[in-house]
VOGU-3710 file (C-alpha; in Angstrom, 3 decimals, decimal comma):
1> xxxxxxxxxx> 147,649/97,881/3,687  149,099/100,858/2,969  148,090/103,982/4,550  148,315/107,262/2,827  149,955/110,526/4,145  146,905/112,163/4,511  144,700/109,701/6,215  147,844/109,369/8,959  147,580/112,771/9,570  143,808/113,334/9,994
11> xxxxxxxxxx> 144,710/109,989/12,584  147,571/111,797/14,107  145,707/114,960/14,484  142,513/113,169/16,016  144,421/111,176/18,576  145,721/114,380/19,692  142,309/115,920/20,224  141,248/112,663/22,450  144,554/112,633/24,004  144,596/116,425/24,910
21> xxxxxxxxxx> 140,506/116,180/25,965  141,569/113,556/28,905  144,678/115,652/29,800  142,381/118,450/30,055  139,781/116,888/32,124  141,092/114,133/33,513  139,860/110,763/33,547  136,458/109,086/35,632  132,813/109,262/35,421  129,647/110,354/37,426
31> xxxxxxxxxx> 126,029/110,295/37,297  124,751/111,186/33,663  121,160/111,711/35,020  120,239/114,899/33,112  119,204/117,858/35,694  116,488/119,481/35,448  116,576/122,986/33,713  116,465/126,112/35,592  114,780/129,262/34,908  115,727/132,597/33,345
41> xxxxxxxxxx> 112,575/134,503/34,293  114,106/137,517/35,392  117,613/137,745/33,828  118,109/140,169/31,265  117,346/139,494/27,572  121,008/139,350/27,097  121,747/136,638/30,077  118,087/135,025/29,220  119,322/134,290/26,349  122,861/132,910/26,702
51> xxxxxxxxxx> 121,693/130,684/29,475  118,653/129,281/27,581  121,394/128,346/24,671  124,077/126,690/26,863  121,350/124,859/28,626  119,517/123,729/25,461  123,065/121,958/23,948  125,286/121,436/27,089  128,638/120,027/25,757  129,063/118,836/29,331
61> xxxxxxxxxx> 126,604/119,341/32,566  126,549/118,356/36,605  124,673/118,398/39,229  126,167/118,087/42,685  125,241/119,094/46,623  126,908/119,551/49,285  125,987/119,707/52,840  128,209/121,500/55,649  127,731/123,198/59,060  128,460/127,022/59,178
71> xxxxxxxxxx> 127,525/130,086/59,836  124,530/131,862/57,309  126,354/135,073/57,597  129,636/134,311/56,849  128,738/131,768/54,240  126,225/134,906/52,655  129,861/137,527/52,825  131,815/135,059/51,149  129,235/134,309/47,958  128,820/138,119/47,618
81> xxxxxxxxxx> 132,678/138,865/47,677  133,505/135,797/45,330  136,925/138,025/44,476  137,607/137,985/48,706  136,533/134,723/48,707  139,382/133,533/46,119  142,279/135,651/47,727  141,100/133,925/51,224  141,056/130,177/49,400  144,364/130,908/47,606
91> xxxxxxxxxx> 146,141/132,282/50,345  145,805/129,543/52,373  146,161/126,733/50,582  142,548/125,921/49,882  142,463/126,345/45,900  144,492/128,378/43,354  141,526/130,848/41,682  142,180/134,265/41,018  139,193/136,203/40,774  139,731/140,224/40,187
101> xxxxxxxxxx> 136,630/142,771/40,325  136,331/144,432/36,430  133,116/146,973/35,968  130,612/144,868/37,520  131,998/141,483/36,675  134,910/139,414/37,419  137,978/138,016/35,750  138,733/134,657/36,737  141,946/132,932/36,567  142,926/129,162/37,333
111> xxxxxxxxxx> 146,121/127,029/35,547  145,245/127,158/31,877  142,256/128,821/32,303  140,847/132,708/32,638  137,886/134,167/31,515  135,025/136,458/32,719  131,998/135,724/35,414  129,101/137,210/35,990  125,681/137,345/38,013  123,189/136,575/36,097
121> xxxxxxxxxx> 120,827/136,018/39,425  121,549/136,991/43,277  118,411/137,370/45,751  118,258/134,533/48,882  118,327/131,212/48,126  119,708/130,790/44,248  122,431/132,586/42,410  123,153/132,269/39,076  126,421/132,829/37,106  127,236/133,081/33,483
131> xxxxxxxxxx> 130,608/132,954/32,628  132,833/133,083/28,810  136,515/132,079/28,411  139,369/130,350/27,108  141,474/127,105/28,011  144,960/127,416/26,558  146,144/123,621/27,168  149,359/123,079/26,246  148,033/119,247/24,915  146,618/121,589/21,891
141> xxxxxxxxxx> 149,015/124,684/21,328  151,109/122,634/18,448  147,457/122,066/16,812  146,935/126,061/17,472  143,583/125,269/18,884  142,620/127,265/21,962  139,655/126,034/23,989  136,527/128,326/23,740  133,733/127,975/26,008  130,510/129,318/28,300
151> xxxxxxxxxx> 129,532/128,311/31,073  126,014/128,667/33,467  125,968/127,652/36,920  123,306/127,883/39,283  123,460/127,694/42,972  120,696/127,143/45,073  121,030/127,428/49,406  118,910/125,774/52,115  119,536/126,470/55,690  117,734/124,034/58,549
161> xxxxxxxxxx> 116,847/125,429/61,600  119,415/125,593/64,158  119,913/122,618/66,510  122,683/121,325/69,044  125,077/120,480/66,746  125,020/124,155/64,996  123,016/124,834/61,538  123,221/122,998/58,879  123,093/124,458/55,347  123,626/122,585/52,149
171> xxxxxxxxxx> 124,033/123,810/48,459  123,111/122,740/45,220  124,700/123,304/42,177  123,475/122,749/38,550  126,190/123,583/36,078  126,489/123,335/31,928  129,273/124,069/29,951  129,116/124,635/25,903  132,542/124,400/24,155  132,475/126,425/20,976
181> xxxxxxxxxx> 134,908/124,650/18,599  133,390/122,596/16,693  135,478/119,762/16,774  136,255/119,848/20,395  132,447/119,624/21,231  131,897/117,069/19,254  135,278/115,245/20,853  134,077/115,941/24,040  130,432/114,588/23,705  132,424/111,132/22,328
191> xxxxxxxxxx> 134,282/110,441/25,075  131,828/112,220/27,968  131,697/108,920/29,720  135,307/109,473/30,983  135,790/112,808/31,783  132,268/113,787/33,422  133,588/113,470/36,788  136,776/115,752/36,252  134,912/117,833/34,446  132,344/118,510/36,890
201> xxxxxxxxxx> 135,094/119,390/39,575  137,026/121,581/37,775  133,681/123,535/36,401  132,202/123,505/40,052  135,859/123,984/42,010  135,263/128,383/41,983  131,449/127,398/43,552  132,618/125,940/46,456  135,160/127,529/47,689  132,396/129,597/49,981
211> xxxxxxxxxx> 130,823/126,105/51,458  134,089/125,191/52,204  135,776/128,306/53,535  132,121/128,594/55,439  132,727/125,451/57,151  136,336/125,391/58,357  135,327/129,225/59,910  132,408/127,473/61,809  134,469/123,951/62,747  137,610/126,182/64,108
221> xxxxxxxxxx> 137,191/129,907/63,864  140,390/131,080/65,681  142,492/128,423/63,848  140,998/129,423/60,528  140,844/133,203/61,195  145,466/132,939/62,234  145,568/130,760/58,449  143,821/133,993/56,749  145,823/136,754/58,632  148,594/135,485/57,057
231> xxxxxxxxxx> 147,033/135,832/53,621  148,682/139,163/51,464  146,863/141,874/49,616  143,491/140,943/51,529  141,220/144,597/52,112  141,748/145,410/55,618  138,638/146,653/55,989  136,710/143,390/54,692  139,123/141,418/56,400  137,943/142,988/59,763
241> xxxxxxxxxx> 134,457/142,717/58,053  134,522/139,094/58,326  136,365/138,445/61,108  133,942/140,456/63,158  131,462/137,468/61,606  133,224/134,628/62,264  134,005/135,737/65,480  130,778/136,606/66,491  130,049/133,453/68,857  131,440/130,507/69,992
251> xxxxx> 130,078/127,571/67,907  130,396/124,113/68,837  132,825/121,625/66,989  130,799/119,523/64,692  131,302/117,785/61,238
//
């Protein structure tokens, strides 16, 4: 059988796309059990109505939670200072996001990827976060496609009631992603199965860099607080801002 020019090409080209989706997001898999739709009352018309559009055709969505021991106050500091947060992470060795303050919102940067977050929701217990950008993988640039997508993430805090071992506090996130090509969406939605898992750690990976920071502060907060000394271009005033909270007690080494 002969195959003709054209057909190889729309072969050639697709291969690509499923090629460059797995180099994007990796290979694996986890739990396809659809969560459960937060709400928007509250959010401006604007954010009510992005979120309600990402939710209702998700090209990709997560749920995960994560439980840790740390302080309330210095896990509350880092998830309002997300920029502080990312120069802490990144300077020692945590993660690589760059987050930058911009008129109210943030411009985030990791690898291939940038864009621009939001707060869609902040009061105790939840935040929310809406967030636009771009993924410029290198997989694509001969097939001049660049990666266009939104994002809404929700975060949701419990704290227990302190006991011996120190308090407990766990987080759980909900997060959907909508890719706007076409295409890619469609792509994407094919071979979900596979990248689900690397997809919900790289969408996730800015959200908890504050449970994690949080928890090395409370497990060892004079080995922790040397790491982030060393850490250039932090504030100097919310650096002594937060180690005034982390050293505020002696807390007891736990998991």
């Amino acid at each position: 059988m002969t195959i003709r020019p054209e057909t190889m090409a729309w072969i050639q080209r697709t291969a690509v796309l499923f090629l460059g989706a797995l180099v994007l997001l990796g290979e694996s898999a986890f739990a396809a059990e659809r969560a459960i739709p937060p709400s928007v009352e509250g959010y401006s018309p604007g954010d009510r109505e992005m979120a309600a559009a990402i939710v209702d055709r998700p090209t990709f969505q997560a749920a995960r939670k994560l439980t840790f021991r740390a302080d309330p106050d210095v896990f509350r500091f880092l998830i309002d200072q997300p920029d502080f947060a990312a120069a802490v992470s990144r300077g020692i060795g945590h993660d690589r996001f760059r987050i930058l303050p911009e008129r109210g919102r943030y411009r985030i940067f990791h690898g291939h990827a940038r864009g621009v977050l939001w707060a869609a929701e902040r009061r105790p217990g939840r935040a929310a976060y809406l967030a636009k950008g771009v993924y410029e993988n290198p997989a694509f640039a001969w097939l001049g496609i660049v990666v266009r997508a939104r994002s809404y993430v929700v975060e949701d805090f419990m704290w227990a009631a302190p006991g011996n071992s120190g308090t407990s506090g766990s987080v759980a996130i909900r997060a959907y992603l909508h890719v706007e090509n076409v295409i890619l969406d469609w792509v994407f939605r094919i071979i979900a199965p596979l990248v689900r898992k690397a997809f919900e750690d790289k969408l996730t990976g800015a959200y908890r860099i504050a449970p994690d920071l949080s928890r090395m502060a409370y497990r060892d907060a004079d080995g922790f607080l040397e790491k982030v000394r060393k850490t250039e271009g932090l504030d100097p005033a919310r650096l002594n801002a937060f180690e005034k909270l982390v050293k505020r007690r002696a807390r007891p080494p736990g998991p």
